[in-house]
N, C-alpha and C positions, 0 to 999 in steps of 0.2 A: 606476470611471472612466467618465466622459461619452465622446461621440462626437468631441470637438473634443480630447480628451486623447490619445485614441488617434491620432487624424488626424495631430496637430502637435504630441505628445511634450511638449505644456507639464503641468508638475505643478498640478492640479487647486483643492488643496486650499483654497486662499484664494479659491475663487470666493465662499462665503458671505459674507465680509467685504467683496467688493465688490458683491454685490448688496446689502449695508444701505449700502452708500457712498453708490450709484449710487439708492437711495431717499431717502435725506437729501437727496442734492440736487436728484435730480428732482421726485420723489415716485413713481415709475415704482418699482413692485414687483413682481416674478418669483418666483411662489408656487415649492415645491420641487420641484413636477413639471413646472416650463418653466426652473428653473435650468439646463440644460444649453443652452437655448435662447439663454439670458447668455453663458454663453462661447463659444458657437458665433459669437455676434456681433459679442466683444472680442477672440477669437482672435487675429484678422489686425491689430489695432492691438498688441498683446501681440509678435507676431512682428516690425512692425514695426520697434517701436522695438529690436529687439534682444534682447527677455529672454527669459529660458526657463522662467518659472511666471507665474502670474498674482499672487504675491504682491507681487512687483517692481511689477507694474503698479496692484499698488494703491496701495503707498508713493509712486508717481508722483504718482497722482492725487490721495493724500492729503495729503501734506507737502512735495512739489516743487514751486519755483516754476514751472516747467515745463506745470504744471494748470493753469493761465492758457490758455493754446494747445491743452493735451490734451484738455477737458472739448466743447469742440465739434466735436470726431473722434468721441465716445462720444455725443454726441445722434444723430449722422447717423447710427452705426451702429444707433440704438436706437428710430430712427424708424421709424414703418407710413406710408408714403407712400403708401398707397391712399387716392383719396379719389375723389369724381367731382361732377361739375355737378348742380346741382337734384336733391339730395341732402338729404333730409327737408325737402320744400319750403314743407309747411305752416306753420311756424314760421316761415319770411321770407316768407311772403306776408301772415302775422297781422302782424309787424312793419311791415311797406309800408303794407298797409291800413290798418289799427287804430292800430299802437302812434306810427308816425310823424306819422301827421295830429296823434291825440293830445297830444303834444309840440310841436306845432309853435308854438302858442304862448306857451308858458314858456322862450324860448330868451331872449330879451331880445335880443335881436343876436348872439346867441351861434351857432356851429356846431353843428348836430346829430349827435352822435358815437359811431359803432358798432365795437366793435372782435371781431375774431376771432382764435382764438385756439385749440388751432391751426389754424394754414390753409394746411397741408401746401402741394400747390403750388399753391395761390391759389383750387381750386375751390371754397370757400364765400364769401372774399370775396368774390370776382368773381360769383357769382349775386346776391348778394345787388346788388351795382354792376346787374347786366342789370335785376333788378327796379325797383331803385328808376329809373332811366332810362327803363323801360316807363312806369313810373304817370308820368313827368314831375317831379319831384321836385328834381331838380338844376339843373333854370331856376328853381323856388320857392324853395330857403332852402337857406341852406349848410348840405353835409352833408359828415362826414370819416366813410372807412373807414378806419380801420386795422385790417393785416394782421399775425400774429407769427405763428413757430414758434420753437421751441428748436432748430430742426435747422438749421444754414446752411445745408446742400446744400438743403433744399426754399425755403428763399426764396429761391435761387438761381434754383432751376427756376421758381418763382411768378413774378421779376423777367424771364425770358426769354419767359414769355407764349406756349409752343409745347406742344401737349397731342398724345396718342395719342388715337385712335380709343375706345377703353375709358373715357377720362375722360368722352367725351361722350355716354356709353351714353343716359342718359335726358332729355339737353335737346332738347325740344322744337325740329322741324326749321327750323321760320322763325327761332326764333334762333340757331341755327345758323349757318345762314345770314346773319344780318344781324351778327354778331359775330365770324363766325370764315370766315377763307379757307384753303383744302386748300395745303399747302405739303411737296410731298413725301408723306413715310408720316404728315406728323404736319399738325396745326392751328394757325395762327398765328391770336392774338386781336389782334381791334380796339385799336389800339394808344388810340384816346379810350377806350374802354371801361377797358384797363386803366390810363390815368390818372385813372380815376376813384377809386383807391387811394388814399390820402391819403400812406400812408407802409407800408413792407414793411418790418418791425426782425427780428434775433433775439432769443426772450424767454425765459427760463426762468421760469414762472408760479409755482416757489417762491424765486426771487428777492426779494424786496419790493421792491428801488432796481431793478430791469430792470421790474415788474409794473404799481408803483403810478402810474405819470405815464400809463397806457393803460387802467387798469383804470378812471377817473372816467369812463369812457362811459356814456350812456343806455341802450346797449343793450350787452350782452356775448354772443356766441357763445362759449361752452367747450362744443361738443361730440364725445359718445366721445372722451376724454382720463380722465374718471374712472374707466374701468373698467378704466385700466391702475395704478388708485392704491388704497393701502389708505384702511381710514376716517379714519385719524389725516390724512392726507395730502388726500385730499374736507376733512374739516372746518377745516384749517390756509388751505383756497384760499379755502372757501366763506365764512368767518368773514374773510377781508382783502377780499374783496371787498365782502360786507356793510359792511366799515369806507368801502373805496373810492368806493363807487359810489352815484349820488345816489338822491336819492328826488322822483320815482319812479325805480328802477333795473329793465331788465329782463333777466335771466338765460337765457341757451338752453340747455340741455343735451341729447345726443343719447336717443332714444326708450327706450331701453334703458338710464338712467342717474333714480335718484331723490335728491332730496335731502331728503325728507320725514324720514328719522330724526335730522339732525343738527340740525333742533329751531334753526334760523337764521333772523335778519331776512328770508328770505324767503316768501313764501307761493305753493301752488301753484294759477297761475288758469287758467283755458281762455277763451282770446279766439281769436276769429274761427274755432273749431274744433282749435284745436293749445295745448297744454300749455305755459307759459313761467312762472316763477319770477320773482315780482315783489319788489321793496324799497319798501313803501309808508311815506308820515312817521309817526310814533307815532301 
């Protein structure tokens, strides 16, 4: 028995069956030596609603209409909300420089459209918002960010625009300052800055009808997210997205994530010094 069996007396057994659940729909897979880490998680949702094993709680999640409601208690609980400002910078500053001017004439009057994904509480789209605002960009030609997580509690926190001292560990102190005023223990953002968002959704990126109307961006951040997914699960995302996203499309993924074996419409190039997964036309 796990440490969360012992704790709160729920019978164990059916944890494996909800960690292949809680993959199918996420894609979020918990090898068997962090499965106890699963029910340490689902515990308190388990307790809440009343039951006393986890198999109840998966019948919940499986066959109750009730999983409508349930399944966005189990993101929040299943989220790493660490994230911080100017956070693998090189890859949105290759984007700003490089990839945007780039595009900037194939829009036809069209929006140019970046989407993140996830973007826990908002610090990658919002860097990416500070940069393009530094180069001047947003008096030139319409741009949309859009923001997603699976988690509602983090777009919550992302839609409230109030950080800790921690999130701001490595943004540089003039913007800091030019974006963000001390409010208390914590940092309120620029309230222009944080409308420069286009739109904050909640999204499950193995959803198709929640993915595909966000995934047609030019540019896509999905980073550190695959290293919580097996490979069925990378090549299920990377493969709708190659369906999705135009050509040119370009791909972010975080430094410690490769998509070179899954053999996909994308190729891996190095512009302006930083690594990005491009979708070029046949």
């Amino acid at each position: 028995m796990g440490s969360q069996d012992r704790s709160l007396g729920l019978s164990g057994s059916a944890v494996p069956l909800l960690r292949n659940l809680v993959h199918d729909r996420t894609g979020i897979y918990f090898e068997e030596s962090h499965i106890d880490m699963l029910a340490d998680r689902l515990a308190p949702l388990v307790i809440d609603r009343g039951f006393e094993s986890f198999l109840d709680y998966y019948y919940l999640l499986k066959y109750d209409e009730a999983a409508v409601e349930e399944w966005p208690r189990v993101m929040d609980a299943l989220a790493v909300p660490e994230s911080y400002f100017w956070r693998e910078i090189d890859q949105i500053r290759a984007v700003v420089d490089v990839i945007v001017p780039s595009l900037v004439g194939t829009r036809h009057g069209r929006p140019l459209r970046i989407w993140s994904i996830p973007c826990a509480g908002g610090e990658e789209p919002l860097t990416i918002a500070m940069m393009l605002d530094q180069a001047g960009w947003f008096e030139r030609v319409p741009i949309e960010i859009h923001a997603s997580d699976a988690s509602p509690a983090a777009i919550a926190r992302a839609q409230e625009g109030r950080y800790r001292e921690r999130a701001l560990r490595s943004l540089p102190a003039a913007l800091r300052q030019r974006y963000f005023h001390p409010d208390g223990e914590t940092w309120k953002l620029d309230r222009r800055l944080w409308s420069r968002v286009t739109s904050w959704s909640v999204v499950n990126l193995m959803t198709p009808e929640q993915a595909a109307p966000l995934a047609c961006a030019d540019v896509v951040f999905c980073r550190n997210l695959f290293i919580y997914f097996t490979e069925a699960g990378i090549r299920t995302v990377v493969d709708r997205l190659g369906d999705w996203m135009p050509s040119p499309g370009f791909l972010c993924v975080g430094a410690s994530e490769s998509l070179l074996r899954f053999n996909s419409r994308f190729s891996l190039e190095e512009i302006n010094g930083a690594f990005i997964y491009v979708k070029r036309r046949p």
